[in-house]
C-alpha positions in Angstrom: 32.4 13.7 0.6 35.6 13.6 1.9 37.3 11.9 5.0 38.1 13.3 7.8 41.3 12.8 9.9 39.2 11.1 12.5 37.1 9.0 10.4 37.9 4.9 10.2 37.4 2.9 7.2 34.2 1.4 6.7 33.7 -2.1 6.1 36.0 -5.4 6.3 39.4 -5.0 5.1 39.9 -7.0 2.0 42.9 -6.4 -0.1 46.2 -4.3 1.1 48.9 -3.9 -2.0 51.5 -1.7 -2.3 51.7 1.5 -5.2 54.3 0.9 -7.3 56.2 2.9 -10.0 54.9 1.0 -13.0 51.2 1.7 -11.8 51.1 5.7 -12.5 50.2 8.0 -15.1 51.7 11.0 -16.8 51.7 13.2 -13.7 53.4 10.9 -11.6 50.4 10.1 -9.1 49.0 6.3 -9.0 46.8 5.6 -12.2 42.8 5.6 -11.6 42.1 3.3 -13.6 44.5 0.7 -10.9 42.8 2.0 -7.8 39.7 1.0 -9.5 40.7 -2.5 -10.2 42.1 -3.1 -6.4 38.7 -2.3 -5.8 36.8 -4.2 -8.3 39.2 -7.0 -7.4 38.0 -6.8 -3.8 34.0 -6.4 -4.8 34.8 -10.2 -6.5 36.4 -11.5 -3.6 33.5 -10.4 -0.6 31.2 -10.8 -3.4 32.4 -14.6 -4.5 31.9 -15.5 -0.6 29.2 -13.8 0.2 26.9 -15.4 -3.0 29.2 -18.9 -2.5 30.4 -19.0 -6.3 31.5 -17.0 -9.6 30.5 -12.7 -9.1 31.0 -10.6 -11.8 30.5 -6.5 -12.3 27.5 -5.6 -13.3 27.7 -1.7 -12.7 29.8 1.1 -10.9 27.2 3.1 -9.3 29.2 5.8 -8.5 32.8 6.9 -7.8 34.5 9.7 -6.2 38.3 10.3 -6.1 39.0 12.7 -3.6 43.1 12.8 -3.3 45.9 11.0 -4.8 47.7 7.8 -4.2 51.3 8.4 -4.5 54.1 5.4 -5.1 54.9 3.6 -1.9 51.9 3.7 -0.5 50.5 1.3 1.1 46.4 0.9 -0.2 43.9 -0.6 1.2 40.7 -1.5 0.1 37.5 -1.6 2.7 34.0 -3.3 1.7 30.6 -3.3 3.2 28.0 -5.3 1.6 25.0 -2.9 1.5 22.0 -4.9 -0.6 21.3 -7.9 -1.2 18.8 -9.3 -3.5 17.9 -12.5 -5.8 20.7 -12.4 -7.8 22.7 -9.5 -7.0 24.3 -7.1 -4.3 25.5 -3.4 -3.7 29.0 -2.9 -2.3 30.1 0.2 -0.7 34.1 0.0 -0.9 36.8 2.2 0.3 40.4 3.2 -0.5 42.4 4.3 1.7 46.0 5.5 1.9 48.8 4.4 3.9 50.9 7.1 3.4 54.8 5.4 2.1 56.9 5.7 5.3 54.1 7.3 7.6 51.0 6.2 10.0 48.9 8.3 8.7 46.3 7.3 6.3 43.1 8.7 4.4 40.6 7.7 2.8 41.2 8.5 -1.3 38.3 6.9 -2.8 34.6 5.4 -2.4 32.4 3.8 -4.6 29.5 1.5 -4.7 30.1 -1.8 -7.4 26.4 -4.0 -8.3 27.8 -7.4 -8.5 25.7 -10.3 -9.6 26.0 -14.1 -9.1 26.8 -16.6 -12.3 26.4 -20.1 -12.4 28.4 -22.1 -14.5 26.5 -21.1 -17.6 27.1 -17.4 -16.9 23.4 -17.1 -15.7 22.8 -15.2 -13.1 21.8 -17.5 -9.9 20.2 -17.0 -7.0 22.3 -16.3 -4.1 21.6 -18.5 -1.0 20.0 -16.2 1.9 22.5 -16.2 5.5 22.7 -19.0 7.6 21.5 -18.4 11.2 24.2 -20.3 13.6 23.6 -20.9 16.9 
């Protein structure tokens, strides 16, 4: 579904990069495929400290790419940890748009990454439950 102008990101900010000329595709708009892999790269860092070791992809759930990223703008990429259980977790991450040389951003795409915890084997591991601190 898409954003609204009022809506805020959802989650912890994670990773804010800049869309550059080398990253589109034959239309001229930011490739997919790099959006994507801002946001797979920010699953593996939440993930990696959430589970306190190696994370890898497991699955994209889903994905929905509701408008375009255009060069110069500035992206950044929200995640919420939504499950977690034994050996993996769901992340709901968003993408949103800093559009180049404005304030104004939206949200231009949402997706939910499993991610699962690897020991040094690359077997998945248990991931440690939350500490409670007092």
């Amino acid at each position: 579904m898409p954003a609204t102008k009022t809506d805020k990101p959802r989650g912890e900010l994670t990773i804010r990069t800049l869309a550059m000329p080398g990253d589109t595709n034959a239309a001229g708009d930011i490739f997919g495929g790099w959006v994507m892999a801002q946001m797979d790269l920010a699953c593996g860092i939440r993930g990696a400290e959430r589970a306190g070791g190696r994370i890898v992809t497991a699955a994209v759930n889903e994905m929905s790419f509701t408008s375009p990223v255009k060069v110069g703008d500035t992206l950044s990429i929200y995640s919420d940890i939504e499950k977690i259980g034994n050996t993996s977790m769901v992340l709901y991450i968003e993408a949103w748009a800093q559009r180049y040389l404005t304030d104004r951003s939206e949200r231009v795409t949402f997706a939910r990454f499993t991610m699962v915890a690897i020991d040094a084997y690359g077997k998945p591991t248990k991931i440690p439950p939350l500490l409670d601190v007092e």
